[in-house]
C-alpha positions in Angstrom: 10.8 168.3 -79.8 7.9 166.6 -78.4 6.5 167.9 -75.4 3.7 167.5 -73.1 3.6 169.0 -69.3 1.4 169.2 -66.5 1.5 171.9 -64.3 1.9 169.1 -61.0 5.2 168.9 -61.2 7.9 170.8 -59.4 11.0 171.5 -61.8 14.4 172.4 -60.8 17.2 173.1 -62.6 20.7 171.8 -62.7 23.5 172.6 -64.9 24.5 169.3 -66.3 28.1 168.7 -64.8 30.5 165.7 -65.9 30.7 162.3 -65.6 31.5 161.6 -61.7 33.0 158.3 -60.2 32.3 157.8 -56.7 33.1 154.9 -54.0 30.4 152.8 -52.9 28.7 154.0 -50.0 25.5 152.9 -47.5 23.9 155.3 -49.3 24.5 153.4 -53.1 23.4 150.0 -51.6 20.1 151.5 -51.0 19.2 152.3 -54.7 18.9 149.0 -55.1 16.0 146.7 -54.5 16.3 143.3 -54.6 12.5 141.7 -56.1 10.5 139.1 -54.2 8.1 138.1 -56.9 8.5 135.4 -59.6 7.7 137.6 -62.4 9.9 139.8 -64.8 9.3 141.5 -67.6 7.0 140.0 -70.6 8.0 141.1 -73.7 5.1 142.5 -76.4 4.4 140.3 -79.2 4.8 143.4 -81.8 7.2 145.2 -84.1 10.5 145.4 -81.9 12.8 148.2 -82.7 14.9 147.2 -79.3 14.9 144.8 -77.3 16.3 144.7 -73.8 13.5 142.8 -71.4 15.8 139.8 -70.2 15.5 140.1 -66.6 17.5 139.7 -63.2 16.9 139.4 -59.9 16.9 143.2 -58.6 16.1 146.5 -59.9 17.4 150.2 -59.5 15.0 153.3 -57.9 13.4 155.4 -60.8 10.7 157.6 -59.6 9.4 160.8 -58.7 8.0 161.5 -55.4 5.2 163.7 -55.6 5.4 164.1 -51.3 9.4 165.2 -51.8 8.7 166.9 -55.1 12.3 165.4 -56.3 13.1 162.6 -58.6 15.9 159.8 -58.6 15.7 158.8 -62.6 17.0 155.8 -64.3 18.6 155.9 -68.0 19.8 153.6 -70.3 20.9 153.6 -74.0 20.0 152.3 -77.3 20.5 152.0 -80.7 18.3 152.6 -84.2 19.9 150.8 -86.8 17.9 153.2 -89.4 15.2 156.5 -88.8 12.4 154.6 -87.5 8.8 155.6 -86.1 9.0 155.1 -82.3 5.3 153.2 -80.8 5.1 151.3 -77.3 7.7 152.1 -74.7 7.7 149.0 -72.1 9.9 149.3 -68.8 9.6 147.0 -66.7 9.9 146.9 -63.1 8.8 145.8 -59.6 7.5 146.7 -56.3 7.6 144.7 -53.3 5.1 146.5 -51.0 2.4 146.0 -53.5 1.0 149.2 -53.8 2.9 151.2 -56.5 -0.1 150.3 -58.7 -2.4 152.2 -56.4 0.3 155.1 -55.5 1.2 155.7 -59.5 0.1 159.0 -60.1 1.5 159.3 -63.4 4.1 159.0 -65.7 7.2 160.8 -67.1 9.3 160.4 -70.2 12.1 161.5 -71.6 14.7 160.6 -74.8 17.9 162.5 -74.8 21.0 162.3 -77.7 23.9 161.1 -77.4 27.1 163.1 -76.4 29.6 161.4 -77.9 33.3 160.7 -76.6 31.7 160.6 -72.7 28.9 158.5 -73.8 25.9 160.5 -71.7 22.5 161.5 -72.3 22.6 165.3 -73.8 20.1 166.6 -70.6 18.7 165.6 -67.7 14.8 165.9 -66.3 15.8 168.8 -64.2 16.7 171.0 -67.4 13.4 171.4 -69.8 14.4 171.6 -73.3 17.1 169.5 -73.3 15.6 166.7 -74.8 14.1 165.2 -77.6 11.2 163.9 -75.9 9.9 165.4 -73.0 6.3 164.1 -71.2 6.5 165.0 -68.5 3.7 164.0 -65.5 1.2 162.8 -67.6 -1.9 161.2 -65.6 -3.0 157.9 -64.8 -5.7 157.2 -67.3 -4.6 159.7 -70.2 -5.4 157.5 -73.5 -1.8 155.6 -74.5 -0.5 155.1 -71.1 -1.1 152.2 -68.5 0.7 150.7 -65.9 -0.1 147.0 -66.1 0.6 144.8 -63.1 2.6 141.7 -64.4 2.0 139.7 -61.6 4.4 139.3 -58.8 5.1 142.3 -57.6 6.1 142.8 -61.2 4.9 146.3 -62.8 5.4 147.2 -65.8 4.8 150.8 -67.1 3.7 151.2 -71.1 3.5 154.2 -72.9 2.2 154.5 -76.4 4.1 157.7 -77.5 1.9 158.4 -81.0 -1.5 158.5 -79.2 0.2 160.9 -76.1 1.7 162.9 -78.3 -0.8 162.8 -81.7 2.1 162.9 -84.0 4.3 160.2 -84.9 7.5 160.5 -83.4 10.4 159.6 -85.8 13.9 159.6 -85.1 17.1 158.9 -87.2 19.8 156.3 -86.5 22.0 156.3 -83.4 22.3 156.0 -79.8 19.5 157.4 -77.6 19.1 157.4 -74.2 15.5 157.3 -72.4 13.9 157.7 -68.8 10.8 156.0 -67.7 9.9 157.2 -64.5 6.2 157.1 -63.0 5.2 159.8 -60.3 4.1 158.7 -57.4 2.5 159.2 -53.9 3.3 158.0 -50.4 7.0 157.9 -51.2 8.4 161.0 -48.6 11.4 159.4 -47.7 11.9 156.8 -50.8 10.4 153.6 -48.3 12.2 150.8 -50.1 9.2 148.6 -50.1 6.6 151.3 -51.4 8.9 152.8 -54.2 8.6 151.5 -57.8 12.3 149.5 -59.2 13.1 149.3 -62.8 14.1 145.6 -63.5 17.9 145.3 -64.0 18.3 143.2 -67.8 21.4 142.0 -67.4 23.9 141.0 -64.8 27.0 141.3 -67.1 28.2 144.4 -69.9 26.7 142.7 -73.0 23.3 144.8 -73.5 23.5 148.3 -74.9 26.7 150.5 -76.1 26.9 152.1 -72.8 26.2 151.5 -68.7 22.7 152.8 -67.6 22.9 155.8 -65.5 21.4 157.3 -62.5 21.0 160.9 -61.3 20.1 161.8 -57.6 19.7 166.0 -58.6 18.2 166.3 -55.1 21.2 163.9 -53.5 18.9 162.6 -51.6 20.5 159.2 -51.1 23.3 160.7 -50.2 26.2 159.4 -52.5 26.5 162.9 -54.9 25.1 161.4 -57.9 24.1 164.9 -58.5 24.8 164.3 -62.2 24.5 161.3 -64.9 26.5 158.3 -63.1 27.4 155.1 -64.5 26.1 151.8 -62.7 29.9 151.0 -62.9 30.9 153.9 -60.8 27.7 153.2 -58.8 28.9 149.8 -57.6 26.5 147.7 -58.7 27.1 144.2 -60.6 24.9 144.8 -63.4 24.7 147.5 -66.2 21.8 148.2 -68.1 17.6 148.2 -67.3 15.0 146.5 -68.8 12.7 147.9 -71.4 11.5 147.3 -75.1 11.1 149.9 -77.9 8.2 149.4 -80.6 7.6 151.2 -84.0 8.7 150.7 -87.2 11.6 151.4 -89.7 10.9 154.9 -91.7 12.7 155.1 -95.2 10.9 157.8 -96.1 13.5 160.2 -95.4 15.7 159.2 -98.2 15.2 159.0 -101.6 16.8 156.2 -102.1 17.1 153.0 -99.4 21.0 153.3 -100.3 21.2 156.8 -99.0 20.1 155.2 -95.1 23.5 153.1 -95.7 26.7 155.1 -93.3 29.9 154.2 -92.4 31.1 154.9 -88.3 33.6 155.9 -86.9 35.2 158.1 -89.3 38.1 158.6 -89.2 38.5 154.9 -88.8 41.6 152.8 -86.4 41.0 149.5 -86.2 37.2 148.6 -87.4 34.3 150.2 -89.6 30.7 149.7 -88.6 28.3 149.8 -91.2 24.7 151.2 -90.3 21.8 150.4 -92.5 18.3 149.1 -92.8 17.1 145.7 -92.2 16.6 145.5 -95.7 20.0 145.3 -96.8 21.5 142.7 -97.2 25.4 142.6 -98.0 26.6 139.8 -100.7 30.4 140.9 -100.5 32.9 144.0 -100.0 36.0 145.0 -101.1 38.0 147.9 -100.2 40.0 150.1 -102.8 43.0 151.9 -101.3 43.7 155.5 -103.5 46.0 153.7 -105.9 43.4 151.5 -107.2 44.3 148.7 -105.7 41.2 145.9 -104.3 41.4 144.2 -101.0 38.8 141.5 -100.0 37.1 141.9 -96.8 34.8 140.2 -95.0 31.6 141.5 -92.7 31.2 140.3 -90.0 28.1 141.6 -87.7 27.9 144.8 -89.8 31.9 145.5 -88.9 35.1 145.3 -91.2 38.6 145.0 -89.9 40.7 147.7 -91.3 44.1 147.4 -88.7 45.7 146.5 -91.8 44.7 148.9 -94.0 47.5 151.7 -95.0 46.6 155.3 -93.6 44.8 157.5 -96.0 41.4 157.8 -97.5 39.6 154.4 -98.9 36.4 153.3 -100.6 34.7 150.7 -99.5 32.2 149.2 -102.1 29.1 146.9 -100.9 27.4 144.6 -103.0 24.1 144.3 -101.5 20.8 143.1 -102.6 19.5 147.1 -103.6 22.5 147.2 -105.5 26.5 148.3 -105.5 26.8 151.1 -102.5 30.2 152.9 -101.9 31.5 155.1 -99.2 34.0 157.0 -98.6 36.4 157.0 -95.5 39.9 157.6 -93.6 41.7 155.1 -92.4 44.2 156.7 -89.3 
């Protein structure tokens, strides 16, 4: 785990409870700041690991208030095709009032796994430990974070995680889920205008596996979003935040670029997903059923349609441009 704390911040600890649904309330509509400026996010011209920084019209409350000593935090999902070296972590967001820049005390971040089946972040910043990546309250004006005013209203907070954390932070394909959230003053009451919004990136499902979330641990908007809630069950018409990820694939965990090649879900119903580095390239596949028998399949956006296939284990063999790959899997 990489950690960093200050001793500013208040913690307080929550168990982690399920995935709650609630009706839209008053209290919902106000998480939700609609932007007056012109200007969204602008994307870093570097090495993108993911890349989420189309923009909309509005954003969602992710802060902590230093004058409440309680947080309202922001999460959204993403994918690492391969084990890569994580760099610059760009959310951007907005503040109407025009003084966020000035209030930003500091900055907090956090990357969590993925609980699979319920699709939500393995912790929350109210439990320390829990996740992969925890910075928590780091100051304005530590070396590798900025908050860079985009113009607009438009603020956009950048972290540079090797230089916070002086080691290089690798981790190995899948879903993660991160927080961004600055710390601020002047926000004792969460004033709509003064309070810094993470840009929403889309105002359709299409981004990310999952919805973004949002926890209120303090419930201090009132709705019960006590634990990690789904913009979906929050009401709101979009699903997922803006933000890039920088860095760089790392291969040096295998032996062998081949060995970085998996095969999800598994068991498999209807499709196979094949995981691999950018540097594989797939020429053709078949699949081999257990008596020996070769059917042709195509891929198509890394996936392979096996409804057809009879139940029982199979082998699919790649022909790729490191050479023949195969792996194993059950077909329910």
């Amino acid at each position: 785990m990489y950690n960093l704390k200050s001793n500013k911040m208040k913690k307080i600890t929550l168990s982690l409870m399920g995935l709650l649904a609630f009706g839209v309330s008053n209290a919902q509509q106000e998480l939700v700041t609609v932007a007056t400026g012109e200007t969204g996010p602008q994307p870093i011209s570097e090495a993108i690991l993911y890349d989420q920084s189309d923009v909309g019209n509005s954003g969602i409350v992710n802060l902590y208030s230093n004058d409440d000593q309680s947080g309202v935090y922001a999460t959204d999902d993403f994918e690492l095709v391969t084990a890569s070296d994580l760099g610059k972590i760009t959310a951007y967001g907005f503040n109407n009032g025009g003084s966020a820049i000035f209030d930003i005390t500091g900055v907090n971040v956090y990357i969590y796994s993925n609980i699979e089946g319920i699709n939500i972040p393995s912790g929350d910043p109210t439990q320390p430990g829990t996740g992969i990546v925890e910075l928590v309250d780091i100051e304005v004006g530590t070396p590798g974070f900025e908050v860079v005013d985009a113009g607009g209203g438009g603020l956009n907070i950048v972290v540079d995680l090797p230089v916070l954390t002086g080691e290089v932070v690798t981790l190995d394909a899948g879903f993660y889920w991160i927080v961004v959230t600055p710390s601020m003053n002047n926000l004792s009451g969460y004033p709509a205008a003064s309070r810094w919004n993470q840009y929403d990136a889309q105002t359709g499902e299409g981004f990310g596996a999952n919805d973004a979330h949002l926890i209120d641990p303090e419930d201090f908007f009132g709705g019960g979003f006590t634990s990690w809630t789904s913009y979906g069950a929050l009401g709101l018409d979009f699903f997922s935040t803006a933000f890039t990820i920088e860095g760089e694939e790392n291969l040096s965990l295998y032996s062998n670029v081949k060995e970085a090649v998996s095969v999800y879900p598994n068991p498999a119903i209807d499709v196979i997903n094949l995981q691999m580095p950018s540097v594989v390239t797939v020429n053709s596949a078949v699949i081999y059923n257990m008596l020996g028998q070769e059917i042709n399949v195509t891929v198509t956006n890394n996936q392979i349609n096996v409804s057809s296939l009879s139940q029982g284990v199979h082998i699919l063999k790649l022909e790729t441009n490191q050479g023949t790959i195969s792996r194993k899997f059950l077909k329910k």
